[in-house]
N, C-alpha and C positions, 0 to 999 in steps of 0.2 A: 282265570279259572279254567282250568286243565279239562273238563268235562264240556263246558258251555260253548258247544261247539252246531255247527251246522249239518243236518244229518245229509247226506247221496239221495234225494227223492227225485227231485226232476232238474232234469239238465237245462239253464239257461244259459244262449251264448249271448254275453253281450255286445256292441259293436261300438264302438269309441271312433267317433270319428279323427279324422287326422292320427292315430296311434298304427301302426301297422303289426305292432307287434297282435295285437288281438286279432288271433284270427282262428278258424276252423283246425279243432285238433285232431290229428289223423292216427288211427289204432299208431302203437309201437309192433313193427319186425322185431322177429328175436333175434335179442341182444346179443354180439359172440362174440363184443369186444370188450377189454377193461375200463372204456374211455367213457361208459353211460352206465346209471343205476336208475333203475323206475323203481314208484314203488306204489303200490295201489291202500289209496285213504277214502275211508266214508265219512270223513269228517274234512267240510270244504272253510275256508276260513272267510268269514264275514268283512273283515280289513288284514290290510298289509301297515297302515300304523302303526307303528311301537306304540304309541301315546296312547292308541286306540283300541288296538287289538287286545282280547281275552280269552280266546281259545289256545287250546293245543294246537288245532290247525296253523293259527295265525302266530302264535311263537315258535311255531316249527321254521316256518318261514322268515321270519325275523332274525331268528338266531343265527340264521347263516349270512345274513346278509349286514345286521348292525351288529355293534362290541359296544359294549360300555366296559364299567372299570374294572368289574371282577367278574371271576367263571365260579363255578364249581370246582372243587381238585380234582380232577377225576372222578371217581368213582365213592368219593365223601359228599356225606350231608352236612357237614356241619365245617369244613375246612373250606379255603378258597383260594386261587390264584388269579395273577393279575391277568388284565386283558389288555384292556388301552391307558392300567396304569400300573408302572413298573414295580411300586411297592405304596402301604400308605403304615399311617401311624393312626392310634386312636387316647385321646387326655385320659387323664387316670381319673376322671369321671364320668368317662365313657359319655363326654354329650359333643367332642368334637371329633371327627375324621378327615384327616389330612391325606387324600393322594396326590401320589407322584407322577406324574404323566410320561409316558413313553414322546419322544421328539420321534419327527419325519412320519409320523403318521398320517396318511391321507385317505380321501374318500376315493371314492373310486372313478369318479370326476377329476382328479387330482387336488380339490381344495384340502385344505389344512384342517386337520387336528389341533385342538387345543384348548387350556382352561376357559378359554372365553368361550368357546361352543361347546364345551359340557354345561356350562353356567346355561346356558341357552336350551339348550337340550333338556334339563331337567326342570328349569322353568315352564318350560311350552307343555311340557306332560301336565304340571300341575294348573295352571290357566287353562289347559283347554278342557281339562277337569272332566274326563269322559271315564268307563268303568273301571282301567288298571290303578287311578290317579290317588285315590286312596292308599295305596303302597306306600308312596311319596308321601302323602298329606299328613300319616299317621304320627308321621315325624317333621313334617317340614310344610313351608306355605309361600305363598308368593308375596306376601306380606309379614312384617315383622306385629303390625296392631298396635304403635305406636305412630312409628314415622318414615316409615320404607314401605313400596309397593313396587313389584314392578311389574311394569302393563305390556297389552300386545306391542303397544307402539314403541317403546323400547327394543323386542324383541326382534320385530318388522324397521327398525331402523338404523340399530349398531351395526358401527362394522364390525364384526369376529374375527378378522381376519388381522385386524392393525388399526386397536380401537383409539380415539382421542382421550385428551387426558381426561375429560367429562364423563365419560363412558367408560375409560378407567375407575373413575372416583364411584361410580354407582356401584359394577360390579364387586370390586374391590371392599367394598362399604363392611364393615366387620358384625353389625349386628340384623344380620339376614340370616338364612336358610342355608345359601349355596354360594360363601365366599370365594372370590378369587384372590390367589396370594400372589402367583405371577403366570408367567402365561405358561407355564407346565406343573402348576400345585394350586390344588383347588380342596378346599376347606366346607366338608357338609358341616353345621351344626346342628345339633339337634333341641327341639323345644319348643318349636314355633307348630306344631302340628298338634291335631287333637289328642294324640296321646299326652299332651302337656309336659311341662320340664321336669322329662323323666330323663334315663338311657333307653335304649332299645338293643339288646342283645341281639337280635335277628335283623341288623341293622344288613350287616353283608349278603345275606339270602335274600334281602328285598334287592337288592340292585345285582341281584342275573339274571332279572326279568328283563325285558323287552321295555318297558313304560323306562327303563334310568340309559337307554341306550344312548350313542350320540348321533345326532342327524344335522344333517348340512345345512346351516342357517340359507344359503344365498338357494339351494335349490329350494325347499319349502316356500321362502320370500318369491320367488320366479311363478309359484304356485299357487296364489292364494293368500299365501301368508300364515299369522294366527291371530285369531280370534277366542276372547270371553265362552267359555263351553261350547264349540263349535268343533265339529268335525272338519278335517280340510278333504274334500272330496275327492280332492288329485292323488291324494298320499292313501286314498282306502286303497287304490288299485295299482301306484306303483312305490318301487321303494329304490333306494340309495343310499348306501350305507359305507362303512370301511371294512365289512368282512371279507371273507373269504371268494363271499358266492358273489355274482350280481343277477338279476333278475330278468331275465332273458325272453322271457314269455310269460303272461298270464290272463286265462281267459278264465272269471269268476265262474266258479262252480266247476268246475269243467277241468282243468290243470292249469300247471305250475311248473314252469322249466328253473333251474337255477345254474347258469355259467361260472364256470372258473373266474375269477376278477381278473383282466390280464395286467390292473395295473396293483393288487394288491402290497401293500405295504411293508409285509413280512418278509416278503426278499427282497431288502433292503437293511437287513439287519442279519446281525450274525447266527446262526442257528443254534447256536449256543446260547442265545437268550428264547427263542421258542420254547414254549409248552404246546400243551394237547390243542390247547384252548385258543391259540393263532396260529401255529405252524400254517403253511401252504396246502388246499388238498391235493388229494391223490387223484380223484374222480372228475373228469372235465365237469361234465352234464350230472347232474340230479331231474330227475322228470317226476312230478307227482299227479298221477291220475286219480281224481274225486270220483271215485263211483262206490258202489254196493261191493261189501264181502264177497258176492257171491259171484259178481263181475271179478274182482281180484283173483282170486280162488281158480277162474277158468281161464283169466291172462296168464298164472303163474303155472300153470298143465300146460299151456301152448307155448312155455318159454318166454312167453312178452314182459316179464317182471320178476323182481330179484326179492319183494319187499313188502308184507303186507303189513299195514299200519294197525296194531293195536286190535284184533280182531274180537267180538265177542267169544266167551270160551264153548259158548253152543256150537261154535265151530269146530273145537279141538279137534276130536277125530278125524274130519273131513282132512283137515291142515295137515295130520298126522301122514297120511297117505299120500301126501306129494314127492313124489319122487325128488330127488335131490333139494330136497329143503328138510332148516333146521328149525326146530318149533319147540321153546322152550318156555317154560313157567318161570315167569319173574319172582322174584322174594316179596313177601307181603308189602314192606314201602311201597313198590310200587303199584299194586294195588291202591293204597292209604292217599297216596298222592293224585290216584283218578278219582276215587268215593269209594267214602266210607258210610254206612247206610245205619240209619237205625229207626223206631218207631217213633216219633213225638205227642204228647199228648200236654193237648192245652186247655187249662180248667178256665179259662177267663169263655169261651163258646159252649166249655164240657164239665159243668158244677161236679160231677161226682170224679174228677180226677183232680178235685182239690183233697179227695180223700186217701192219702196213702196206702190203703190196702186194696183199695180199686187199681191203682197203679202197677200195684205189686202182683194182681191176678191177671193184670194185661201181660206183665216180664215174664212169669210163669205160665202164664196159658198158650206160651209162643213154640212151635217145635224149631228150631234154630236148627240145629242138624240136619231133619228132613225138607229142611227147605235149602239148606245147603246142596244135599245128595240129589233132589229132584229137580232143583232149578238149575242150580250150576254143576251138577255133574260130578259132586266133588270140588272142584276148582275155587273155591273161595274159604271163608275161615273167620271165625268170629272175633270182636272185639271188645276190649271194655273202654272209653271214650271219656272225656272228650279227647286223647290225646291217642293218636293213631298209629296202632299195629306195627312195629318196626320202627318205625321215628324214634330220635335220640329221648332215652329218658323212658321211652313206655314199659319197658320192663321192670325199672325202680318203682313207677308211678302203681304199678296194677297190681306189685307182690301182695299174696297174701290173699287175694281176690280170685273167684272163681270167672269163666263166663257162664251169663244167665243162660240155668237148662228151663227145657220141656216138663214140669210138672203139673195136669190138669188138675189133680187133687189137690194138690199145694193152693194152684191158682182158684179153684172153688173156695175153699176154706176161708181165702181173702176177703173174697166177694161174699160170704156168706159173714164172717168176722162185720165186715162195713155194713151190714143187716138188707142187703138187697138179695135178689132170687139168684141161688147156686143152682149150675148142674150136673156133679160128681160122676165121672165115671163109671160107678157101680150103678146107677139111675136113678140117686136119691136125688132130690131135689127138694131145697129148704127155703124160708121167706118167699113162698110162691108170691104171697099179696102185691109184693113190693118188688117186680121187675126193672132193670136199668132202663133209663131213656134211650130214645135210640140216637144213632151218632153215625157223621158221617166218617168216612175211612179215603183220604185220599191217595191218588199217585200216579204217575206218570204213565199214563194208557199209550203211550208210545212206543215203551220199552219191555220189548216182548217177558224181559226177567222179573220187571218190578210188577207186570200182572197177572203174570202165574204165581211171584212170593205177595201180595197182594190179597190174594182167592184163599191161599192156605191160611194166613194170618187171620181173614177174617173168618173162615170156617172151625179153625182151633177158637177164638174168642167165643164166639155165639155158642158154639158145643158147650161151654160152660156157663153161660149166662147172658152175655152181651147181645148187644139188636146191634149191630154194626149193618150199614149199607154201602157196597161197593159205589164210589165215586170217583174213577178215573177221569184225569183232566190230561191234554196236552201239555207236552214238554213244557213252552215258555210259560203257561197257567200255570203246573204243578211250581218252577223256579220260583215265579212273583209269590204262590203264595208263601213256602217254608224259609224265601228268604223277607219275608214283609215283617217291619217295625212295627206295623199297626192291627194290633189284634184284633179292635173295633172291626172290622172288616173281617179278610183270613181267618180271623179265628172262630166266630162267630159259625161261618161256614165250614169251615174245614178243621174242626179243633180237633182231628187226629190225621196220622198219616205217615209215609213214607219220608225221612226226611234223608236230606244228606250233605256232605262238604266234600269237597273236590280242593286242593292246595294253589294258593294265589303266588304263594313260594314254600320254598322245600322249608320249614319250622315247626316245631311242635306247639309254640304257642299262635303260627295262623291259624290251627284246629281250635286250640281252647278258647282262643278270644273271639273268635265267631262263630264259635257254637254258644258259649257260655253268656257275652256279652250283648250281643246283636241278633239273637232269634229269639221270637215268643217273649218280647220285654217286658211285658206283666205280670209271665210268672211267678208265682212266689218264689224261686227257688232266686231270680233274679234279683239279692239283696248284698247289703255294702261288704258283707265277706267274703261270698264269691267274687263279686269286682275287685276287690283287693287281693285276691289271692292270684287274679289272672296279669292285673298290673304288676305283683310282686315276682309272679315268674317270667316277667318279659325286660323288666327294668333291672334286673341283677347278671352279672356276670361271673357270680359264685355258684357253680354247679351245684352244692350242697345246697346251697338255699334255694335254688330252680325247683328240685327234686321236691325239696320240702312242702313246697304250695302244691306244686302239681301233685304230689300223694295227696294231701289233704282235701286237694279240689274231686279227685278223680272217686276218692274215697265218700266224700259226700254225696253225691251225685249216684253214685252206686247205690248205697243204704238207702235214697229218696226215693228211689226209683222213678224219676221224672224222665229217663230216655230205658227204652228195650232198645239195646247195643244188638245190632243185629247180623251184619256180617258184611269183610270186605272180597269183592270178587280179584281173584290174581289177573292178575295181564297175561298176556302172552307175546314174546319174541318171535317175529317169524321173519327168515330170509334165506337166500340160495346159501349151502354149502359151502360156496366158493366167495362168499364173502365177509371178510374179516375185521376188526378195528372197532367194533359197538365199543363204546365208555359210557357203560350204562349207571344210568342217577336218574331216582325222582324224579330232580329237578329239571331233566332233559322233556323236548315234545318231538324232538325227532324221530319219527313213527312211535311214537307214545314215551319212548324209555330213555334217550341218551340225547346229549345238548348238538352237537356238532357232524354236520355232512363231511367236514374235511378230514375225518378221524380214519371213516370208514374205506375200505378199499377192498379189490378181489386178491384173492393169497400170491395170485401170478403179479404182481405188482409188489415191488420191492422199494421204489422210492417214491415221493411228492413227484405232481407236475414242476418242471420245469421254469425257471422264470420265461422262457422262450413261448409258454404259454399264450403270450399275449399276442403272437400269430395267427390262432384262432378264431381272433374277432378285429373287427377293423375301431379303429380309437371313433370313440363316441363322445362327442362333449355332453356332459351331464345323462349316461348312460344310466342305466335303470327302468328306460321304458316307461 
């Protein structure tokens, strides 16, 4: 989850004994050579695990350091290229995925790539079964639920490197998850995960996450191991992978160095098979300092950084005025891909939002605009949900659809229509007798924007009727409650509020299917057409029939009015002038917007490092820190 990250509040240095790399991080001198990029993030990452990790911070870091089997195309949502596998094939029933493995691939330890440690790698995501692992599960399991499992002690014992025929026969086994055909083509199937023996169309956007990367079975084993839902503690704070970068430094909270790999894999192969998404970088050093915008802000006037990460847009102006930086407004995706906001209102805590015209005077009693112009500045823009603003398809899905305005008399009328007390703008005021109960309003009192649009929200509802009472809760309280299964609880408490989705991968139906299937599951509106409408846009590969359900869903939900679609804020791009190469996607977390450190370069740089790179750094066995 691209949002679910760690805010810049207090700096903790940790001290790992025996590690030298953690140590005391000292400001950056400016910069005035092309061979380092800093770049200042308020979003520190919790783990350095692929398996583990669910931030933007933490797949920023990831993505440079592990590959798995596809990227992004560039600058496509919905197209991909290979990464650590050279091409794949998918059955004309869309329930199996054959790729092809690139040969001579290694980690930057120098052990081996290959189908047996992807097998391994994708396994150990799903058993250690931590936040990203549902990605994996929705399609696939560690278990077939017949007569295959396979356990940590498998994972902790094969060789992957030059398995025996025993250990062949497991892998190999045809009716699993994560077949292996030979040691460079590995065969996902799909059916064994809660999505049930469907397809999955967004089968490729789920594996350029970070949780389907590959990780070196003999380091991890050296580590720890894996364990049944367990975290491995070694792997939150270092990593090892076959990317580009390797990890050179890292003191949690506090920074992130990332080195050129000197033994990277990619020159070793003809350059004529590179893309974006492996070539060699350009930039030896990546340095990322975890602190406050406002620390960024006054590093990037002193010259000490090229790079601010994802700023809130209350900065704009400020941003604007830096001399030699470029500061531009990303296109709504990526907006859609940090969060997309809207109201929720749940009748299983709140009886009178079982009544559609209450609902309908909450969608119209909202000024959407002015709380666009006052909170963000302008900078954000509304949407109609569950499928998000830019994302493939939302144009088809919304035609014909207005987004919901600012009408108080409209929204009086409602509330006066369902026979409770209106208060019309002119000063009439009808069913005095019979005022609404009053209802809590939650949201994230953290976040300076969600309780200023908070304060107006609940100031337009009550102006027309409602008792609303402001009840801001902290980031991880406001998260548990809007993403909680159990309305007996949350709801009861909190049956209205700020809600939002943030993308687990670049898809349009990650939006629909956890908004529509997995928040507030008591609603009425939660019955077998909407669920089948959400399995039928995810399980088909016929565009027309995608488009089909998703009108139909986007359409119902509209007419219901069980969500006020309320608005996504745009991102913003910030970095020096002088540096070039962004391949911006969604689906990237590199400073919020593009997948890849190695892309990036200053304009005075005309080619990649060097393979001589690896004069740099002295040969590390099992390097990674």
């Amino acid at each position: 989850m691209k949002v679910s990250t760690i805010a810049i509040i207090v700096v903790v240095v940790v001290i790992v004994a025996g590690v030298a790399a953690f140590e005391i991080h000292r400001p950056h001198s400016q910069v005035t050579t092309p061979s380092v990029i800093v770049e200042g993030s308020a979003k520190a990452p919790g783990h350095l695990d692929p398996a583990v990790t669910f931030s933007t911070a933490g797949w920023e870091i990831a993505n440079q350091i592990y590959q798995g089997l596809v990227a992004p195309n560039g600058t496509s949502e919905d197209t991909y290229v290979g990464v650590l596998a050279v091409n794949w094939s998918v059955s004309p029933n869309g329930m199996h995925y054959t790729f092809y493995l690139r040969h001579n691939v290694t980690f930057s330890n120098g052990y081996p790539y290959n189908a047996y440690v992807q097998w391994y790698s994708m396994y150990r995501t799903i058993i250690m079964n931590q936040a990203p692992s549902f990605i994996l599960s929705q399609n696939f399991n560690y278990s077939n639920g017949v007569n295959f499992t396979v356990t940590p002690q498998e994972l902790n014992t094969f060789n992957f490197t030059d398995p025996n025929a025993s250990e062949l026969q497991v892998m190999e086994y045809p009716y699993q998850s994560f077949q292996v055909i030979n040691k460079y083509e590995i065969r996902l199937n799909l059916g064994y995960g809660y999505n049930g023996d469907v397809p999955f169309n967004s089968l490729l956007a789920t594996l350029t996450t970070p949780m389907a990367a590959a990780v070196d079975p003999a380091y991890v084993d050296a580590h720890g191991g894996v364990q049944y839902g367990t975290i491995n503690s070694y792997m939150t704070t270092h990593a090892l992978g076959t990317g580009p970068y390797v990890l050179e430094k890292y003191v949690p909270g506090q920074t992130a160095v990332l080195e050129a790999n000197p033994h990277y894999w990619a020159y070793n192969i003809s350059s004529s098979q590179w893309n974006y998404a492996i070539h060699p970088p350009y930039v030896k050093e990546i340095v990322i300092d975890y602190q406050p915008v406002s620390t960024s802000i006054s590093a990037a006037k002193a010259g000490q950084l090229q790079v601010i990460d994802d700023p809130s847009t209350q900065y704009y102006s400020t941003l604007k005025s830096l001399p030699g930086f470029n500061v531009t407004v990303l296109p709504v995706q990526f907006g859609s891909s940090e969060g997309a906001y809207w109201v929720y209102m749940d009748p299983y805590g709140y009886k009178p939002f079982y009544n559609l015209d209450v609902r309908a005077a909450v969608v119209y009693g909202i000024n959407y605009t002015g709380i666009i112009s006052t909170v963000f500045h302008g900078l954000a823009t509304q949407w109609i949900g569950p499928i998000p603003a830019g994302f493939p398809y939302y144009s088809n899905v919304t035609s014909g659809l207005q987004n919901y305005t600012y009408n108080p008399t409209l929204a009086a009328e409602y509330l006066a229509k369902a026979g409770y007390e209106a208060k019309f703008p002119n000063g009439t005021v009808v069913n005095k007798n019979n005022p609404l109960p009053p209802v809590n309003f939650t949201f994230n009192s953290g976040s300076t924007s969600q309780s200023e649009e908070a304060q107006i929200i609940i100031s337009d509802l009550n102006a027309i009727g409602f008792d609303i009472t402001s009840d801001g809760v902290t980031h991880s309280a406001w998260e548990s409650i809007i993403y909680s299964t159990d309305n007996s609880t949350s709801g009861l408490t909190y049956p209205m509020g700020i809600g939002y989705y943030t993308e687990d991968y670049t898809a349009s139906s990650d939006y629909a299917t956890a908004i529509m299937d997995e928040s507030y599951v008591e609603a009425p509106w939660f019955n077998e057409t909407m669920f089948n409408l959400t399995v039928n846009g995810t399980s088909t590969y016929n565009t027309q029939y995608i488009v089909q359900n998703y009108t139909e869903l986007v359409h119902a939900v509209y007419h219901q009015y069980w969500f006020a679609w309320l608005n996504i804020p745009y991102m913003l791009a910030v970095h020096v002038d002088t540096l070039t190469g962004f391949i911006e996607n969604p689906a990237g977390s590199a400073a919020g917007y593009f997948m890849f450190w190695s892309d990036v370069h200053y304009t005075s740089q005309t080619s990649y490092l060097p393979p001589d790179v690896q004069m740099m750094a002295a040969t590390r066995e099992g390097e990674g820190i």
